[in-house]
Legacy VTK file of the C-alpha trace (Angstrom):
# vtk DataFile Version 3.0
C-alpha trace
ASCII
DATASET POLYDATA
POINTS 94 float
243.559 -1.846 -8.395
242.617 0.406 -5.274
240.624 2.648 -7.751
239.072 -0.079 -9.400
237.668 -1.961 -5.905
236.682 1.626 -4.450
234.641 2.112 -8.346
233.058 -1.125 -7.987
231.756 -0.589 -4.083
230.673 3.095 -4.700
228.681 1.379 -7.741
227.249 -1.291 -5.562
226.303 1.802 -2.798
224.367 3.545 -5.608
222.347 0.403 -6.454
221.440 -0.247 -3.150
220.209 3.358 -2.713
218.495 3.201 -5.997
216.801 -0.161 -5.250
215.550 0.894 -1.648
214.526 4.512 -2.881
212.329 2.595 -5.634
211.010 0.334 -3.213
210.062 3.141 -0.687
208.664 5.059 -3.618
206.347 2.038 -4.361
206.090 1.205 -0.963
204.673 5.165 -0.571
202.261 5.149 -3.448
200.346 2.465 -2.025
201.794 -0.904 -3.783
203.687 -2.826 -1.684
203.791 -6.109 -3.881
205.858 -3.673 -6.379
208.011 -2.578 -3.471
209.030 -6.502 -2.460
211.654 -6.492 -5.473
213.096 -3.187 -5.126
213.673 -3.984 -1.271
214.797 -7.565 -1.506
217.612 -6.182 -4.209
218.747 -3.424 -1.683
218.922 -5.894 1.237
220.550 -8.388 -0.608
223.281 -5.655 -1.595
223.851 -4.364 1.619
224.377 -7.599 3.173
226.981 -8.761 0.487
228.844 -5.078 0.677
228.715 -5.449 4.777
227.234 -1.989 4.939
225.003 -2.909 7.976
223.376 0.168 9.020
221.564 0.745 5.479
221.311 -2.835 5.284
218.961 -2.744 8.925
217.245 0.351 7.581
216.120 -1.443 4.395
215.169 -4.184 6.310
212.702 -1.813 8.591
211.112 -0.784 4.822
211.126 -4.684 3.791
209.456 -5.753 6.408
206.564 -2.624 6.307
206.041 -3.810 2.784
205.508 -7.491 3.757
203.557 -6.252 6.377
201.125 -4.542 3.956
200.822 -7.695 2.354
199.745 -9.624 4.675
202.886 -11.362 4.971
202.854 -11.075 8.960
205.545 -13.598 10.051
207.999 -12.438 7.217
207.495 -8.983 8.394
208.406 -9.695 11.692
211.535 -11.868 10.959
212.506 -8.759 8.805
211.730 -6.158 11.395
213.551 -8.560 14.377
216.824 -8.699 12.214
216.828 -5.146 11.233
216.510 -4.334 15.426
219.581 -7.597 15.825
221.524 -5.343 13.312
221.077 -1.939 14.949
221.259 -3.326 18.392
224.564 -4.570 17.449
225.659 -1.178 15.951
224.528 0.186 19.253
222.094 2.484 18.085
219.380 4.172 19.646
215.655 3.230 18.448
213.718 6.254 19.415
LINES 1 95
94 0 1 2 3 4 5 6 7 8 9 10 11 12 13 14 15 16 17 18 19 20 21 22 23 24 25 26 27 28 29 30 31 32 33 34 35 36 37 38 39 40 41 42 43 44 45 46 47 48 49 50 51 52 53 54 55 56 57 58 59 60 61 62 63 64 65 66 67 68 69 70 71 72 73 74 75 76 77 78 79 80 81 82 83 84 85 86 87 88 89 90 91 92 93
């Protein structure tokens, strides 16, 4: 059952690197409309899973995309939670 659980979350992990690496791809070749899905996904993923460091980093690419579309106030709410996550991971922002 252990092995099983630990297949499933490591599966989960490599979707939500998949779906933020193709967002940041689309993100990077100048369509950020293409990027929204990708992004969403990933967040979505890390959230459920509880993996809150890549979930606040994929929040930081969320809300650039939004940002490039004009979507201002999402942007911001993305970019505010992603610095609520890391704040309460105690990172450093440099």
């Amino acid at each position: 059952l252990a092995l099983a659980q630990g297949q499933e979350l490591d599966s989960g992990r490599i979707q939500g690197l998949a779906e933020r690496t193709g967002g940041r791809i689309a993100l990077a070749a100048g369509d950020p409309v293409r990027a929204l899905g990708p992004l969403d996904r990933a967040v979505a993923l890390w959230r459920d899973q509880g993996v809150r460091v890549w979930h606040a980093r994929t929040l930081l690419d969320l809300g650039d995309a939004l940002a490039a579309c004009g979507r201002d106030a999402q942007a911001r709410a993305a970019w505010t939670e992603a610095l609520d996550l890391f704040t309460a991971l105690k990172f450093r922002l440099r």
